[in-house]
N, C-alpha and C positions, 0 to 999 in steps of 0.2 A: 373520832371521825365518824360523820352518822350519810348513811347513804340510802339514796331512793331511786328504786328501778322502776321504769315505764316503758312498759312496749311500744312501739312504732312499727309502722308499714313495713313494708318487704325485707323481712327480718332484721331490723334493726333496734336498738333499743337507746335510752337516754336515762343512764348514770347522777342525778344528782347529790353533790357531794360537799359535804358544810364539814369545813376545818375548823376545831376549839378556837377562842380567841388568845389562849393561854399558848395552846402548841404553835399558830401562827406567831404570835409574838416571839415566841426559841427559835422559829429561823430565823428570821427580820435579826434577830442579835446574833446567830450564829454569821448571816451573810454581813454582818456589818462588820466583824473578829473577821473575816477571809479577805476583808477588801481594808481593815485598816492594816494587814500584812503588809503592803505598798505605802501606806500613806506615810508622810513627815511630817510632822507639828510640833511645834517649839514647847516642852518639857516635857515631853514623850519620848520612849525609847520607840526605835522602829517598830512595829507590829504590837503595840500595847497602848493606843489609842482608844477610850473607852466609846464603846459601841454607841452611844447618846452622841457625841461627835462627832463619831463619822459620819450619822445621820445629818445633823446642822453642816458638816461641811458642804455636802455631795446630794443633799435632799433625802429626806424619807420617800420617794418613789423610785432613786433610783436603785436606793438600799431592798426594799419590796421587791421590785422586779427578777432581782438579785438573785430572794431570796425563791422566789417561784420557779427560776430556771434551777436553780437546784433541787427543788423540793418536788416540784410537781412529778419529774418519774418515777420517784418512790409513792405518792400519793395516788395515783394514779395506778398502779401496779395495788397497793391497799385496797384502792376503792372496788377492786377486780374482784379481789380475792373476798373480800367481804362482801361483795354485792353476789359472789355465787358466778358471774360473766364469763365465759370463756370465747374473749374476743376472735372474730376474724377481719380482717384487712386492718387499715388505720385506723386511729381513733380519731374523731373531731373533738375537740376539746376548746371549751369559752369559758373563759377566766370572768370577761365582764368588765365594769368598775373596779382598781383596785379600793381595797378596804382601807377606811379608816383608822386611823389610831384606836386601840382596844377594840376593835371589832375583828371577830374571825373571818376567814375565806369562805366562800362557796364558788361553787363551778361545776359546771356541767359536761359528762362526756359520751358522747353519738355514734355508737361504733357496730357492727357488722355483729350478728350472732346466728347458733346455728337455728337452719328453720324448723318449723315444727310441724310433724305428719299428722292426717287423717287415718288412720289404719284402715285397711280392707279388712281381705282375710288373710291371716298369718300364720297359726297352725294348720297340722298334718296337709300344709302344702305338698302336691305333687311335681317333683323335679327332675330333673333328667344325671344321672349319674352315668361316666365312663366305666363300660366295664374292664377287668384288668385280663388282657389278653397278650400276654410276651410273643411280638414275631420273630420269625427264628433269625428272620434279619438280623433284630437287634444282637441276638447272642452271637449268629457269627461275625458280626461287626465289632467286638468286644472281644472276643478269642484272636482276632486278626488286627488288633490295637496291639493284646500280647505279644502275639509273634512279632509281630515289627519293632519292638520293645526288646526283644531277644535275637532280632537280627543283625548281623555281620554282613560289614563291605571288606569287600574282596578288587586289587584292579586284574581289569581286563583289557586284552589287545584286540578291542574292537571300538566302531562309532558307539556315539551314546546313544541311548533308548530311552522311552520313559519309563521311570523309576530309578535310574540309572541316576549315582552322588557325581557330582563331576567338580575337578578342583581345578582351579583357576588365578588366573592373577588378572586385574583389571588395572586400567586407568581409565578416566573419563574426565573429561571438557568440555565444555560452554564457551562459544567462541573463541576456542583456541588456547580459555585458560581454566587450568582445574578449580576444583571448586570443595567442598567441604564433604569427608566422607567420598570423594569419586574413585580414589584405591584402593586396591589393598593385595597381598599375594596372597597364596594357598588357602583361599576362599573356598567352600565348598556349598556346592548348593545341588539339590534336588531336581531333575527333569520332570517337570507334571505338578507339582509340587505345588501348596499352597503359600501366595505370597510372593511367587519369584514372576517377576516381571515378561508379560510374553512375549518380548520383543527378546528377551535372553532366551527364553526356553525356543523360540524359533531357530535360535542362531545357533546355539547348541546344540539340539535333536541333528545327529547325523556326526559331533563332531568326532574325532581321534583325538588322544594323544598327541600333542607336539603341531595342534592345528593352530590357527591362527585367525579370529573374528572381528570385525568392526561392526559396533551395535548401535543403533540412535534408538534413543528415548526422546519423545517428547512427553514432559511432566504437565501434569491439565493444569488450570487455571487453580485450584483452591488446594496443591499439593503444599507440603509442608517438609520442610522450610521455604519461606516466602519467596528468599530468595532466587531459587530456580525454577518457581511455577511459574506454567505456560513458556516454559523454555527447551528448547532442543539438546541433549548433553551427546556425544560423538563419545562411546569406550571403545577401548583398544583391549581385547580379550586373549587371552592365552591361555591354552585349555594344557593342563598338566598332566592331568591325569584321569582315566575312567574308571569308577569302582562300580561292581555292579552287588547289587542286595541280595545277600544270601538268607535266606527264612528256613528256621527251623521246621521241620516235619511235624503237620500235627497231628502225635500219635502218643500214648499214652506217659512216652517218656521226656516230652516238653512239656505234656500238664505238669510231673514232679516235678520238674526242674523249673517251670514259672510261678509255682502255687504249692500250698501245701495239699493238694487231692493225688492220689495214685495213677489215676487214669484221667483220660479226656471227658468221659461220660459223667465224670463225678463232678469238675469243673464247670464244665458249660451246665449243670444243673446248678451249681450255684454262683451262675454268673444270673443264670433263670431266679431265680433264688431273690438277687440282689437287684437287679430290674425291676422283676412284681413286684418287690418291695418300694420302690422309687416312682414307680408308677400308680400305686396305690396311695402311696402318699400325697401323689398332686391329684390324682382324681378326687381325693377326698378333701382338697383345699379347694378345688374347683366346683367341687361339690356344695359345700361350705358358702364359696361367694355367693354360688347360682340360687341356694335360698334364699340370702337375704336382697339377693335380685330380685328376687320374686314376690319376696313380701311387699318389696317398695314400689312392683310394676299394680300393685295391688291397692297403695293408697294414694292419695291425695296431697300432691306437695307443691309449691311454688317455688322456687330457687330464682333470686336475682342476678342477673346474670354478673352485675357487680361483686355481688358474694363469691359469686362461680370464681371471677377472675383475681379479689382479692385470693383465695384459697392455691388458684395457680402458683400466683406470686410466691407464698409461702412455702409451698411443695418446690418452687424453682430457688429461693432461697436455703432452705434443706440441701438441697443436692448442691450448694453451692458449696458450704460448708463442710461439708461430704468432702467434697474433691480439693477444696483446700488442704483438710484432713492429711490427706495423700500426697502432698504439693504438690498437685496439678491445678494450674491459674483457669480459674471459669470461664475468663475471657478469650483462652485460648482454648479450652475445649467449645468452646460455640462456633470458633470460627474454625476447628476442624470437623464441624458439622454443617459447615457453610453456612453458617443464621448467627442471628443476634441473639443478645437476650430477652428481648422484647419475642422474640420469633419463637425461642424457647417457651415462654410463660405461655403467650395463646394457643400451642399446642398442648399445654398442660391441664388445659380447660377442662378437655375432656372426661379424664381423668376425677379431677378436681370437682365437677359437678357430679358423679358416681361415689366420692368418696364421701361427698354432704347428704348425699339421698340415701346409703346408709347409714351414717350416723345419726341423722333425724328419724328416720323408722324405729333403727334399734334406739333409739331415744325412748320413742313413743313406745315401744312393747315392754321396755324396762318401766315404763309407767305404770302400761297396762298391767303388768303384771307384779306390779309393786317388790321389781327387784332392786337388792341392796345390798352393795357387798360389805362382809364384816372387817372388820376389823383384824382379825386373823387372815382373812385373805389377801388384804392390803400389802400387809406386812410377809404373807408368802411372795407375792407378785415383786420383790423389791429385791428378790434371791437370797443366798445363803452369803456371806462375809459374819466377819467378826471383830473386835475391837470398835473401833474408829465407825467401822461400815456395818456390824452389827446392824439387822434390818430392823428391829423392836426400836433401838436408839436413831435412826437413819428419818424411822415414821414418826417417834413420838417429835421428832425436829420439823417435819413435815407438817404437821398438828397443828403443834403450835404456832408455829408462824400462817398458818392456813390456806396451805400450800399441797396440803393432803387431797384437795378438792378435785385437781388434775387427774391424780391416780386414782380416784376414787371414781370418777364421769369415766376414764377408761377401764376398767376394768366391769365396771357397771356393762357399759357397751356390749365385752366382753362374753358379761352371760346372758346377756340378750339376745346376743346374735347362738350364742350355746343351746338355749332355750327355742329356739326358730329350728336349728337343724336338729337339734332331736323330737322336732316334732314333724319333721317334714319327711317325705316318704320316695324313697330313690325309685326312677321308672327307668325304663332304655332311653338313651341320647335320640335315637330316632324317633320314638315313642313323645320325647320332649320337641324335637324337631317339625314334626308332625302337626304337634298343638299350634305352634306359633305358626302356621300355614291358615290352619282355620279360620274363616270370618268370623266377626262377633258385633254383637251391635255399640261395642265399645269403639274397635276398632275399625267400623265402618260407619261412626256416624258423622266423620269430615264428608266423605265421599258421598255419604245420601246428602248433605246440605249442598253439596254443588251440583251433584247432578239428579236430583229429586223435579219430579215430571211438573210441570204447571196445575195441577191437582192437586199435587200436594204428596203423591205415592210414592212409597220409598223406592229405593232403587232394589232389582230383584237380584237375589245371591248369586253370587260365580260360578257356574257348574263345579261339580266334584266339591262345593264348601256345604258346611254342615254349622249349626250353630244349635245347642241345646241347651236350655237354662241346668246349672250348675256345672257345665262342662267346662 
């Protein structure tokens, strides 16, 4: 199979792709053996009608056609792979005329690809990096998860308070008849608490032991189960019992006893410890994006917005799969999102066009810089297994079918984007914040074409804005 790529407009490209006459002809008999399967004729066994007569019975086009519904997604998928294409959205595909007897197939396919940057500048870019500053919030927010962890309910003969577990028996009804899930006895739920309904936590706060409450609910519009949204349910409450939360002291002998440190001081330092560390981690992946943010705010790229929306599709496809994964039905997580999936995709737009204008930059700097990952990297990227999954046996199958191509454009990516932040240069977040304030004649030359004086004079800068060539 021999294939020829031609660029087209708004990143698109056209595939053309000439089938041997030899290999066309092996489907044409293979889909003529699948469809004499069915066929009866007089001194044939069922499904052993020789492929020349199924032809003559049924026509050689519709034997052809046959044979392209079958053939064309594996050839197609070939044509990919050997052309180098790493398609986005549908492909357009035209068959044409079918072929002649002894004549091979060609066809052509029109399909979405990613676009290709100008580059600016892209090294020792200056970026804005978070510094790592643990607030002691977060540590006693995290010492006070423990304790509550290590707390004990106790009842009390008093109303309830917040914070206060209170145990209960319920019934509830919708028009007089209950409904699924509307009971249950020695329920216990939290005063203040996340998740417990205000309309209970109202009727609750204040109650005793041995009280007695009538609660209505109304459920909104897009609650779930369908059935009692935008419905009124009437519970009948019985309050059992009041426990109140008892927390341990924290002082050096609840640090031992929640953790392996001696003391409190040793703890909440390596709780310090385990935060920096966490927060360090994302600042340096945000760090990470925010270059190759930069490199791309730096070139020259067109994105169609067809591309943009093909790409959503794909990312909302993913997550479909995702959550089937889990058995959760996509059609119901959308609608406990209140949107469709049409609603889903065009907000994924955004996304989607961010994820192409990196990978076209680090495209273009993997050019520029004539990077190329070996071989050995390949096959690190593919992880450790053995036998069966053996990564050297996993690639050389990759290879040969030429399917290596994928992992090789990602990881390429990869140190593209590796190659940008280690040349890019961390500044203070304010210091980056700052910049993007400044005018420039980049970002003010909409604003001079509209409002530029009958002269012709440009418009004069904003007080307190500053513009210097290479700032």
């Amino acid at each position: 199979m021999q294939t020829t790529v031609t660029e087209l407009p708004d990143s698109k490209v056209k595939i053309e792709v000439a089938v041997e006459p030899e290999r066309f002809s092996k489907r044409i008999d293979r889909a003529a053996k699948d469809l004499a399967g069915e066929m009866k004729m007089p001194g044939f066994r069922k499904g052993k009608v020789p492929p020349q007569m199924v032809i003559q019975r049924i026509g050689r086009d519709a034997v052809v056609e046959q044979a392209l519904r079958d053939a064309l997604p594996e050839w197609y998928e070939q044509a990919l792979l050997d052309s180098g294409v790493a398609p986005i959205g549908d492909p357009k595909l035209d068959v044409g005329d079918l072929p002649g007897d002894g004549e091979g197939l060609e066809f052509t396919i029109e399909v979405g690809v990613r676009p290709k940057a100008e580059l600016g500048d892209y090294k020792g870019l200056e970026v804005g990096k978070a510094e790592i500053e643990v607030p002691e919030d977060a540590i006693s927010d995290e010492v006070e998860r423990l304790r509550e962890a290590f707390g004990s309910l106790a009842p009390v003969e008093r109303p309830a308070a917040a914070g206060d577990a209170v145990v209960i028996d319920f019934e509830g009804t919708i028009d007089g008849e209950p409904f699924e899930g509307s009971a249950s006895k020695d329920f216990t739920i939290e005063l203040g608490g996340e998740g417990l309904l205000p309309e209970f936590d109202a009727a609750l706060s204040g109650a005793s032991a041995g009280d007695e409450r009538t609660v209505e609910v109304s459920f909104p519009e897009d609650h779930e189960p369908a059935e009692i949204a935008g419905k009124t349910a009437t519970f009948a409450v019985t309050v059992k019992e009041v426990r109140e939360k008892n927390l341990p002291e924290l002082d050096d002998d609840f640090a031992s006893e929640a953790s392996e440190f001696e003391t409190l001081d040793e703890l909440r330092e390596d709780i310090r410890s385990r935060v920096a560390e966490a927060m360090g981690q994302r600042a340096e992946a945000d760090f990470r994006e925010a270059t190759v943010d930069a490199v791309a705010a730096n070139a020259k790229l067109e994105i169609p917005h067809d591309l943009v929306h093909a790409r959503a599709h794909e990312m909302w496809e993913r997550i479909e799969r995702q959550l089937a994964s889990r058995g959760i039905d996509p059609q119901t997580y959308a609608q406990m999102q209140g949107k469709d999936r049409h609603d889903l995709i065009n907000e994924a737009e955004e996304d989607a066009e961010r994820a192409l204008r990196r990978e076209a930059v680090l495209a273009a700097v993997a050019d520029a810089e004539q990077i190329e990952p070996s071989d050995d990297e390949l096959i690190e990227a593919l992880g450790p297994g053995e036998g069966k999954n053996d990564p050297r046996k996993l690639f050389a199958r990759l290879k040969e079918t030429g399917r290596d191509s994928l992992l090789r454009d990602e990881i390429r990516l990869r140190k593209a984007a590796d190659f940008v932040f280690e040349q890019a240069k961390p500044i203070p977040m304010e210091q980056a914040a700052a910049r993007e304030q400044i005018w420039t004649p980049e970002k003010g030359a909409d604003d001079a074409e509209a409002s530029s004086s009958p002269e012709g004079d440009p418009p004069a800068g904003k007080a307190g804005e500053l513009w210097t060539p290479g700032s």
